[in-house]
MARBASE-129588 format. One record per residue (C-alpha): residue in one letter; x, y, z. Coordinates in steps of 0.02 Angstrom, whole numbers, padded with zeros to 5 digits, always signed. Example, Ala and Ser with C-alpha at 12.3 -4.5 7.8 and 13.67 -1.06 7.14 Angstrom:
A+00615-00225+00390S+00684-00053+00357
//
This chain:
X+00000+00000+00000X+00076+00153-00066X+00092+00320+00065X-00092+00390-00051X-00172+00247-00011X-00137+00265+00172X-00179+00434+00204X-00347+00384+00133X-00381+00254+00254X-00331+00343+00376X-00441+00486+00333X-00595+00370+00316X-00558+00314+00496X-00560+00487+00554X-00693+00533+00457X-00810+00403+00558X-00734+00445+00721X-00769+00644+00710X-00880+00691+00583X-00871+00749+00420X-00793+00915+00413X-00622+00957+00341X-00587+01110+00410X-00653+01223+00534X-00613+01394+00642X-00653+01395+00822X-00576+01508+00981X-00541+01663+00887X-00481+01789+01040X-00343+01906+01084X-00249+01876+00912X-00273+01704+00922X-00354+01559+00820X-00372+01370+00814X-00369+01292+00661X-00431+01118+00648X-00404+01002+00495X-00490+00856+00545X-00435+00775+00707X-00254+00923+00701X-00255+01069+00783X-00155+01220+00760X-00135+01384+00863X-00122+01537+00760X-00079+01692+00813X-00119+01855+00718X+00055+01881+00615X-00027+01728+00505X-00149+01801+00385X-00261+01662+00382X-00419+01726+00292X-00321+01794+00156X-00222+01624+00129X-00362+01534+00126X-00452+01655+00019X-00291+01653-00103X-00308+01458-00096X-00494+01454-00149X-00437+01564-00292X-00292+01476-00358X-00388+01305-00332X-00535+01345-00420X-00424+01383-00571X-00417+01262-00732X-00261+01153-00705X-00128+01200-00838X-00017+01027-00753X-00052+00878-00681X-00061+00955-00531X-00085+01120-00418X+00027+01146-00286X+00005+01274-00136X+00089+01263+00036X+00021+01416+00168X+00125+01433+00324X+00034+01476+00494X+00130+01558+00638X+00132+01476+00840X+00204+01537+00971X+00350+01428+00970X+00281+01320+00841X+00270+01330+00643X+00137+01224+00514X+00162+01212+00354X-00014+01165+00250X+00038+01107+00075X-00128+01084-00044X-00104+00960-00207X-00265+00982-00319X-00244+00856-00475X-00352+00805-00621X-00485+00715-00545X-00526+00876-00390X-00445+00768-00287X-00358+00893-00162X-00207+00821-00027X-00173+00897+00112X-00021+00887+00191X+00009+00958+00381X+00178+01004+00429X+00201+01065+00598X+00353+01104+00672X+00352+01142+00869X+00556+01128+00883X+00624+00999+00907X+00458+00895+00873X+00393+00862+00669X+00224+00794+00659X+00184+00747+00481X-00003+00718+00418X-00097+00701+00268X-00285+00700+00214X-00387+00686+00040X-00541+00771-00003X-00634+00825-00137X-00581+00992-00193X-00791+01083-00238X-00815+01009-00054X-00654+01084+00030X-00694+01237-00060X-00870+01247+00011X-00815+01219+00177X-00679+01345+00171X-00814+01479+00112X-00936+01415+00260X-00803+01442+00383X-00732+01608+00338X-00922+01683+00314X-00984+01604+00498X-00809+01684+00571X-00800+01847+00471X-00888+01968+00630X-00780+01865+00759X-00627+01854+00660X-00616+02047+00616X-00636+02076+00809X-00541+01972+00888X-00418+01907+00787X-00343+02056+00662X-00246+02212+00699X-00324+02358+00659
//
């Protein structure tokens, strides 16, 4: 079974265990954020422009593919800790995500499949149910 193949299984598992979502926002406050994708969970802190990325991301996805494959890797700031999300759309809207986080001297290494139209959806969900709460709490202005 090839390293693909394993992230899916994995990701079905988790899928039955917590639900259905991909991605969601929760605990925006004092410059702060969590960031869950799936069963990971990421602190952000407010030099990470994280509706922006993500808005970038839905942009760049939603493209034609002039490859194979899109590639996109975001970076999300910690206090003491880094993540790295790389997105691979290919041919068939398949999108992999691989998580990256780096909390020195620690790597933890993940990766999950979706399908890109439902990604995107949830994305767009998230950032509209967050927009009041995340312009408060989490931005400087």
């Amino acid at each position: 079974m090839n390293w693909k193949d394993k992230c899916r299984v994995l990701s079905d598992k988790i899928s039955d265990l917590l639900g259905d979502y991909m991605i969601k926002i929760t605990d925006i406050r004092g410059g702060w954020l969590e960031l869950h994708i799936k069963e990971r969970v990421f602190s952000a802190s407010y030099l990470t422009s994280v509706a922006e990325d993500l808005d970038n991301l839905i942009m760049n996805i939603q493209k034609p593919l002039v490859d194979d494959f899109y590639t996109e890797t975001i970076y999300f700031d910690g206090e003491g800790s880094e993540l790295y999300l790389t997105f691979r759309k290919d041919r068939n809207d398949c999108l992999t995500i691989i998580w990256e986080e780096y909390s020195y001297p620690k790597l933890t290494l993940d990766c999950y499949e979706c399908d890109t139209d439902e990604f995107i959806r949830e994305v767009l969900s998230e950032l509209e149910r967050t927009k009041e709460e995340y312009d408060k709490e989490f931005t400087l202005k």
